[in-house]
C-alpha positions as a Markdown table, in Angstrom:
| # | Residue | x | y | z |
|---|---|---|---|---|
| 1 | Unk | 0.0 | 0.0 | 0.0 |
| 2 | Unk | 1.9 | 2.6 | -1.5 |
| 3 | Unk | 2.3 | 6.0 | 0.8 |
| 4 | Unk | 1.2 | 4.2 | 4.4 |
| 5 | Unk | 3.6 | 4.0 | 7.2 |
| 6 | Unk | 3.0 | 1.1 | 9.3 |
| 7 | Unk | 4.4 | 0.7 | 12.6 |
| 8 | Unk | 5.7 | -2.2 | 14.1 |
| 9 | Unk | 2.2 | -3.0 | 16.0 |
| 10 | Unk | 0.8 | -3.5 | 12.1 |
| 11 | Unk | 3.4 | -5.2 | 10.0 |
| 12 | Unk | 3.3 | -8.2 | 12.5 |
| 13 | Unk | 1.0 | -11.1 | 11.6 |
| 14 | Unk | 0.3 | -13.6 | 14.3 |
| 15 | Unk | 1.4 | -17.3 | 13.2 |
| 16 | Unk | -2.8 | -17.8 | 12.9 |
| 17 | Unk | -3.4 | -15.4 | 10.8 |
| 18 | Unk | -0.6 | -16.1 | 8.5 |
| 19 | Unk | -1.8 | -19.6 | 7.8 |
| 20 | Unk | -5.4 | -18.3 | 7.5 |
| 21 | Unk | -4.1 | -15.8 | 4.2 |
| 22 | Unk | -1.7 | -19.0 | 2.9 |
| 23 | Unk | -4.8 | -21.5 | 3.2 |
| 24 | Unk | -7.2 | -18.9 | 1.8 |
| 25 | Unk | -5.2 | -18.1 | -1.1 |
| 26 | Unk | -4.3 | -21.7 | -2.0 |
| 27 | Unk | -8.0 | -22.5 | -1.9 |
| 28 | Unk | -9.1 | -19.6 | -3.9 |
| 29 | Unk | -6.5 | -20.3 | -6.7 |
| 30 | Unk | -7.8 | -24.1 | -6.7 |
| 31 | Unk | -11.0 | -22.8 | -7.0 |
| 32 | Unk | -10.2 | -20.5 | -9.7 |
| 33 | Unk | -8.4 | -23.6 | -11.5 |
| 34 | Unk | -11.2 | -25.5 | -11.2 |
| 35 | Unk | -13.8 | -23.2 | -12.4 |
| 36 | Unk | -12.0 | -23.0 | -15.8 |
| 37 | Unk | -11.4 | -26.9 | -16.1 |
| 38 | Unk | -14.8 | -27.3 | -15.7 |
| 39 | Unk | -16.2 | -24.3 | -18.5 |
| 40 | Unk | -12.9 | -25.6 | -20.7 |
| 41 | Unk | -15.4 | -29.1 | -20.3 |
| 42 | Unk | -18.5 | -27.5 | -20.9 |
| 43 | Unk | -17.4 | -25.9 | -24.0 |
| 44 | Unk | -16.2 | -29.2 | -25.6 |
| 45 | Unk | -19.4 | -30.7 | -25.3 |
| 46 | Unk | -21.6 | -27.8 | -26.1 |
């Protein structure tokens, strides 16, 4: 975030948190992957 100044307080993540953002973006991309594997399908039988 361009311009902000973050103190030490807020650049921290706690260990939770950090695995929450790691496992939420894994999933999201797999979902994202999945969503086009399954229209790439649909269009081959359409």
């Amino acid at each position: 975030i361009a311009g902000r100044i973050i103190d030490d307080e807020q650049s921290n993540l706690t260990p939770e948190t950090a695995e929450i953002l790691v496992c939420g973006q894994d999933w999201l991309r797999n979902e994202k992957e999945q969503g086009w594997k399954k229209l790439r399908n649909d269009m081959q039988y359409d």
